[in-house]
C-alpha positions in Angstrom: -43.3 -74.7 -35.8 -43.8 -71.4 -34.1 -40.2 -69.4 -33.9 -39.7 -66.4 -31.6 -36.9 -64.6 -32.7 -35.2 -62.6 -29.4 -32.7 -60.1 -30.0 -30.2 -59.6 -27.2 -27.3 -57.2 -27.4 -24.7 -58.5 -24.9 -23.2 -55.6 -24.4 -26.3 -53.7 -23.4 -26.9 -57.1 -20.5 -23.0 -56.4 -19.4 -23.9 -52.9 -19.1 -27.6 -53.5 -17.1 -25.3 -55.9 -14.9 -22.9 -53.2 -14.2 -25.8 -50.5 -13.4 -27.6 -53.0 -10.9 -23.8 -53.2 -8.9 -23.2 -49.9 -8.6 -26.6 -48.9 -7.6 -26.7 -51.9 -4.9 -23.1 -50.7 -3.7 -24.2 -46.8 -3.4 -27.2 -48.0 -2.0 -25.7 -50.4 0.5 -23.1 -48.1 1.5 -25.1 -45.6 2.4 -27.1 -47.2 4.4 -23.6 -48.6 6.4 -23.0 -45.1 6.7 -26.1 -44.1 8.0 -25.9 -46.9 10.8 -22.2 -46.2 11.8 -23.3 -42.5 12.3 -26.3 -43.9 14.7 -23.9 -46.4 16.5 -21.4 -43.2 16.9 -24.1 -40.9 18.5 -25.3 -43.7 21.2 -22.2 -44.6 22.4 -21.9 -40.7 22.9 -25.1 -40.7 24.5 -24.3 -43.5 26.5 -20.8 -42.3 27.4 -22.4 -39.0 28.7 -25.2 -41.0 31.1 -22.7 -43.1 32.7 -20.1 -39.8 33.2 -23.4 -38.3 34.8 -23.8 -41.3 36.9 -20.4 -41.4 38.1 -20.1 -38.2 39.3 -24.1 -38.8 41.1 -22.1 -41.3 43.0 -19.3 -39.2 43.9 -22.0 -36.7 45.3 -23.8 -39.7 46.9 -20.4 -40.9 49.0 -19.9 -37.3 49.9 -23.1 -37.0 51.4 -23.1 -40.0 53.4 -18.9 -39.0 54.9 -20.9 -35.9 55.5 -23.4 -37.3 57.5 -21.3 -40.0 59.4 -19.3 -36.7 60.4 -21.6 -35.2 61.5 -23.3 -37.7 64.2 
């Protein structure tokens, strides 16, 4: 009968294990960070376009008290 004889240290599979989280985490994390940073900058974006429209529509109901003055 054919034997293969494997080797494994346990320490060095415990430490391989302990690579592969750390690496997923940093990895992971970074990518959270990288998204949170995105979400930050749109809702700036988006806070800006709808201060821009607001103030559109001020100019719009001026115009129009304006021109009902007017006539």
């Amino acid at each position: 009968m054919l034997a293969i004889v494997v080797n494994v240290n346990i320490f060095l599979i415990g430490l391989l294990c302990v690579f592969a989280f750390v690496l997923g985490y940093l990895l992971r994390s970074g990518y959270i960070s990288k998204c949170k940073k995105r979400i930050h900058e749109l809702e700036k974006e988006m806070l800006r376009d709808n201060a821009r429209i607001l103030e559109l529509e001020k100019e719009k109901v001026e115009l129009l008290r304006n021109k009902s003055k007017a006539s």
